[in-house]
N, C-alpha and C positions, 0 to 999 in steps of 0.2 A: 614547645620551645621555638621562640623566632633565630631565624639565621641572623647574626651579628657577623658585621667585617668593622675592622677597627685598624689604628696606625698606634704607635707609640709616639710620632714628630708630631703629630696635628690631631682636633678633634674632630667634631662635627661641626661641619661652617667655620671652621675656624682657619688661622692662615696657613698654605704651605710653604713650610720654610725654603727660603732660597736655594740651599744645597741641593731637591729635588726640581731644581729648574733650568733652565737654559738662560740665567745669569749665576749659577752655581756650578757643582759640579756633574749636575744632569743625571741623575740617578734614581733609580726606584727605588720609594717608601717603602721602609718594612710595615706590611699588612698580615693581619694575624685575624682571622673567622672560629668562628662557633655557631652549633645550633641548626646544623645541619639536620636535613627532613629524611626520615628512614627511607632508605632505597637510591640515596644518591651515590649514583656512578661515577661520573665525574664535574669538574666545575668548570664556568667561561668567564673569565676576569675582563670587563670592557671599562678603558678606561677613558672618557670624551670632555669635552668644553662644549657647551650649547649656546655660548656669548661670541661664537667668534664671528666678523673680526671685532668688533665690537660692542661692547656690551648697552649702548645704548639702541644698538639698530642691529641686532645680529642676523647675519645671513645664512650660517650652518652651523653644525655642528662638526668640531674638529678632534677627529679620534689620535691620541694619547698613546693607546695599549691595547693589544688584543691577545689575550691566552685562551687555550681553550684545551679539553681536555687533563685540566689541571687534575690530580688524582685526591679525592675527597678524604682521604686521611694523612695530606700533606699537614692542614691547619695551618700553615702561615708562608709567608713568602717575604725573607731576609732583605735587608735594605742594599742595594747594589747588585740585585740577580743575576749572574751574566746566564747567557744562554744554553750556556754548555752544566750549568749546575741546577737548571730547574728541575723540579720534580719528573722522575721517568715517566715518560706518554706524554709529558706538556708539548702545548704544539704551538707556537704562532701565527697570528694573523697580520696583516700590513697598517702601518697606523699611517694617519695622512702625511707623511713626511717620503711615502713607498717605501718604507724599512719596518723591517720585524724590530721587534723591540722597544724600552720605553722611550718616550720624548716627552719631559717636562712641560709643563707651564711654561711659554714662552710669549705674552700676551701683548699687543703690538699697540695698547689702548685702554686704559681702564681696568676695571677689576675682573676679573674672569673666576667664575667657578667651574671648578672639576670636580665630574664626578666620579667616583669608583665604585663601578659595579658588578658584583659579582652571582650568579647564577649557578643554581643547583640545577640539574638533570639527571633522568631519571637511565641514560642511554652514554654511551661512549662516541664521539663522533667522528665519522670517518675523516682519514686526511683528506684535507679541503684545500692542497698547494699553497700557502701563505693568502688564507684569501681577505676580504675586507670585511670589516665589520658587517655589513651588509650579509654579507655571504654566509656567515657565523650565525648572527641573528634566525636567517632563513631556517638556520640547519637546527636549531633549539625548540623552531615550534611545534609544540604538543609534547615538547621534555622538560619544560618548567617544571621544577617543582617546589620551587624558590626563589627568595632573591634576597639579598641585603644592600645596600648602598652608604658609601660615606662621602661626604661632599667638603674638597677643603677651597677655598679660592686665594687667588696671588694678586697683586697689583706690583707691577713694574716700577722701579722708581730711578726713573732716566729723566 
């Protein structure tokens, strides 16, 4: 069985509605997974834009979301998670804005896709102080043992 992450507001490639963006009410999509690979411990939810700032010339990638140690028999995460209701052991990381937590699609040019991705491990990871993607990623290698991704994109209309 392949790992699946999915949303109820959006599909694959398809658009994210306003309400999860920073010209809405800025809020995380409820995501719901399956198919999880025998011996997973816990998951890392990365959530990034690989178009920024623009999507005709982009120059980085700008991280969204960072969870980690998510606990692998959560199976989904409600739309509006505040911090204090995540699943017990979830941890966060710093998204490019230097705040734990989510930040919407906010795209200052064009159409931007996000992607959401989530990561099985085989390992629990130690607290890492709110650290950056980067820092998360490091801590995963050789714990893969999975991965799913759902990709929805926004276009601004200002």
């Amino acid at each position: 069985m392949n790992m699946i992450l999915t949303s109820t507001v959006f599909f694959q490639g398809g658009t994210i509605p306003q309400r999860y963006t920073c010209d809405g009410s800025d809020i995380s999509p409820p995501l719901a997974w399956s198919g999880l690979p025998d011996g997973t411990k816990s998951l890392v939810l990365i959530v990034d834009d690989p178009d920024a700032p623009d999507p005709a010339a982009p120059k980085m990638t700008w991280v969204h979301w960072v969870l980690y140690n998510l606990p692998p028999i959560a199976g989904e995460l409600p739309e509006a998670i505040p911090a204090k209701v995540l699943p017990p052991g979830t941890l966060h990381g710093m998204n490019d804005w230097k705040r734990t937590g989510y930040g919407g699609p906010c795209p200052p040019v064009g159409c931007h896709r996000y992607f959401f991705k989530l990561y099985a491990l085989d390992a629990v990871l130690p607290d890492l102080g709110g650290p950056a993607k980067a820092v998360v990623e490091k801590a995963m290698q050789g714990h893969i043992l999975g991965h799913a991704e759902l990709m929805g994109q926004y276009h601004r209309n200002r």
